[in-house]
C-alpha positions, 0 to 999 in steps of 0.5 A: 434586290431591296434598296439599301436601308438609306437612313441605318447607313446614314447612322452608322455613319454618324456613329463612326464620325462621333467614335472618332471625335470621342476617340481624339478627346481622349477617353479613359482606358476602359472606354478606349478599349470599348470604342476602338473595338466598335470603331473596328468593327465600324470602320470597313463598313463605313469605308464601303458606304463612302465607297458606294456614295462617290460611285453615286455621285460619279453617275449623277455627274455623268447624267448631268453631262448627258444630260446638258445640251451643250454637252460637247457630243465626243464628251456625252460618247464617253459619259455613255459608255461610263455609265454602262460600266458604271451599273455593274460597279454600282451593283457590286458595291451595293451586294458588298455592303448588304453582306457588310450590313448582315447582323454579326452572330456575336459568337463568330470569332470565339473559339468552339467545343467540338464534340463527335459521337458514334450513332448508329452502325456499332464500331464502324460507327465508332471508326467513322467518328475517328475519321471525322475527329481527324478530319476536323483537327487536320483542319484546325492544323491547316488554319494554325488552330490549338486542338485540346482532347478533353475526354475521349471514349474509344472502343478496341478498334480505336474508334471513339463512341464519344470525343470531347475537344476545345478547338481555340483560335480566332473564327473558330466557331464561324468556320465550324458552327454549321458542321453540327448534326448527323453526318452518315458514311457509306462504305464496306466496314473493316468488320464487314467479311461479305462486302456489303456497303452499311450505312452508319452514322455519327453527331457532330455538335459545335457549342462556341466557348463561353467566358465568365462574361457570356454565362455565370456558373455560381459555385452552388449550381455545381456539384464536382467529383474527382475519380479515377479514370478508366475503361473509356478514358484510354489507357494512359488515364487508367493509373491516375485519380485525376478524372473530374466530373462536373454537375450542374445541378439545375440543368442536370449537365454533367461533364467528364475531363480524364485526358489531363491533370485534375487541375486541368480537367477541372479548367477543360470541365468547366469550359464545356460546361459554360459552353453547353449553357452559353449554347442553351441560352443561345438555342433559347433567343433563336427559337424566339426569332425562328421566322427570322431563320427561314432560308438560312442554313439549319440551325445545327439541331443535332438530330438533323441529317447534314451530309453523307460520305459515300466511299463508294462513289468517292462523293460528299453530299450536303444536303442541306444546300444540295452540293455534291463533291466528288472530293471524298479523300479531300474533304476527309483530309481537311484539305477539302473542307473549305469548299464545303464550308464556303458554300454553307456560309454563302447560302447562309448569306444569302438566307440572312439577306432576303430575311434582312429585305423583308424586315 
């Protein structure tokens, strides 16, 4: 493992000590907000390089006593013995801050727009993107987050072809951001009389919700209709005129809200709107710094094949980091998920470290 950027910790430092001094002057209640949020994000991280610093100097007191021939010898015993345990203490520190010192993905701790969509295999596809729909608001429950249809397409068995919802909470979009793409299913359909096992398949796309402030949609670029909603929408929208459809004309983006209000699919269509853009501007700045990616976790293409679930076996396999859980009803039933997640981040960690090493 690389040394520690020596002179970045010695900045980072130096920047908490000025935020500080800033802060006990007093600073106007624009810039206190701006510097309490640094001072925030800061703070752990400079609490870990403080930490590092006293184990370091703790070692080079133990040398020093080892090293002095006057030591007394049951003294220079114990001095030995704390500095082989104190290498182990050492390495922990120093792995803790290289994770600490990963550049932060600006959109972490924003809420997200999930969107699931049946591929191939027909209504058993469908019927996997119900249970995958259900899977992810199982686990959005578990981690008291707000789950919102924006508009869903179902066939007759009460699948979805298509699902559209915002998911808000804080972290939404780290916990779920490597769930995008392809996942595949394995088991016999419903509508399956021999019992032959298909395979199907559904996409999964995660865009973190945008603000006002991370893109602008000028009233010019978009053309809004309202009409009525029916057929995919779900019955209890078909008597209403309240469907609204939003497209941006420079990018050709159109989006449909039709579970709501008009008032309030017009609010849900413009939040997916921004989000789609936020993401293309997103999609934009990591093909620039595509070198930087090798190792990580993949980028959340949505043609990319990611996991497999395999009823059969009663096996989840992501194949991205080649974990297989023989967990199947658990992850299904959100319960399970985080073991999943986990893993993804851990290797994306990992990823992000050895390109951090090399930089």
């Amino acid at each position: 493992m690389n040394a520690l950027p020596l002179e970045k910790l010695d900045k980072l430092v130096q920047r908490w000590e000025e935020i500080q001094a800033e802060l006990n002057r007093g600073a106007s209640p624009a810039g206190y907000a701006q510097l309490t949020k640094e001072f925030a994000e800061l703070n752990p991280v400079v609490e870990s390089i403080q930490a590092l610093r006293k184990l370091e100097d703790e070692r080079r007191d133990l040398e020093q006593l080892l090293n002095d021939p006057a030591a007394d010898r049951d003294l220079t015993a114990l001095a030995q013995e704390e500095i082989e345990l104190m290498g182990a203490r050492l390495a922990e520190a120093q792995d803790r801050l290289r994770v600490q010192l990963i550049p932060k993905d600006a959109a972490d701790e924003k809420s997200a727009i999930l969107e699931v969509r049946a591929g191939t295999g027909g209504d058993e596809a469908a019927l996997f993107a119900a249970d995958l729909f259900r899977m992810y608001s199982r686990y959005a429950e578990q981690h008291r987050w707000k789950v919102e249809i924006i508009s869903t397409s179902e066939n007759s068995l009460g699948g979805y072809k298509e699902i559209v919802a915002a998911i808000s909470g804080r972290g939404v979009f780290a916990r779920l951001k490597f769930e995008s793409g392809v996942h595949r299913v394995q088991r016999v359909p419903v509508t399956e009389a021999s019992g032959r096992i298909h395979t199907s398949a559904a996409t999964v796309a995660v865009l973190p919700e945008a603000e006002d402030i991370d893109v602008e949609v000028k009233p010019e670029d978009i053309r809004i209709d309202t009409m009525r909603a029916s057929g995919a929408g779900g019955q209890h929208v078909n008597r209403t005129d309240s469907a609204v459809r939003i497209t941006h004309l420079p990018t050709g983006i159109v989006v449909v809200s039709a579970e709501k209000s008009q008032h309030q699919n017009r609010r849900l269509a413009m939040q997916v709107l921004r989000s789609r853009l936020y993401e293309m501007e997103r999609e934009k700045a990591a093909q620039s710094r595509a070198a930087q990616r090798r190792g990580q976790v993949g980028s959340g293409d949505r043609s990319q094949r990611v996991r497999t679930y395999n009823f059969p076996q009663g096996r989840v396999t992501d194949h991205r980091i080649g974990l297989t859980l023989h967990k199947l009803t658990e992850v299904l039933e959100g319960t399970g998920l985080d073991e999943v997640i986990d893993a993804l981040v851990a290797h994306n960690q990992a990823g992000e470290l050895a390109a951090l090493s090399q930089a």
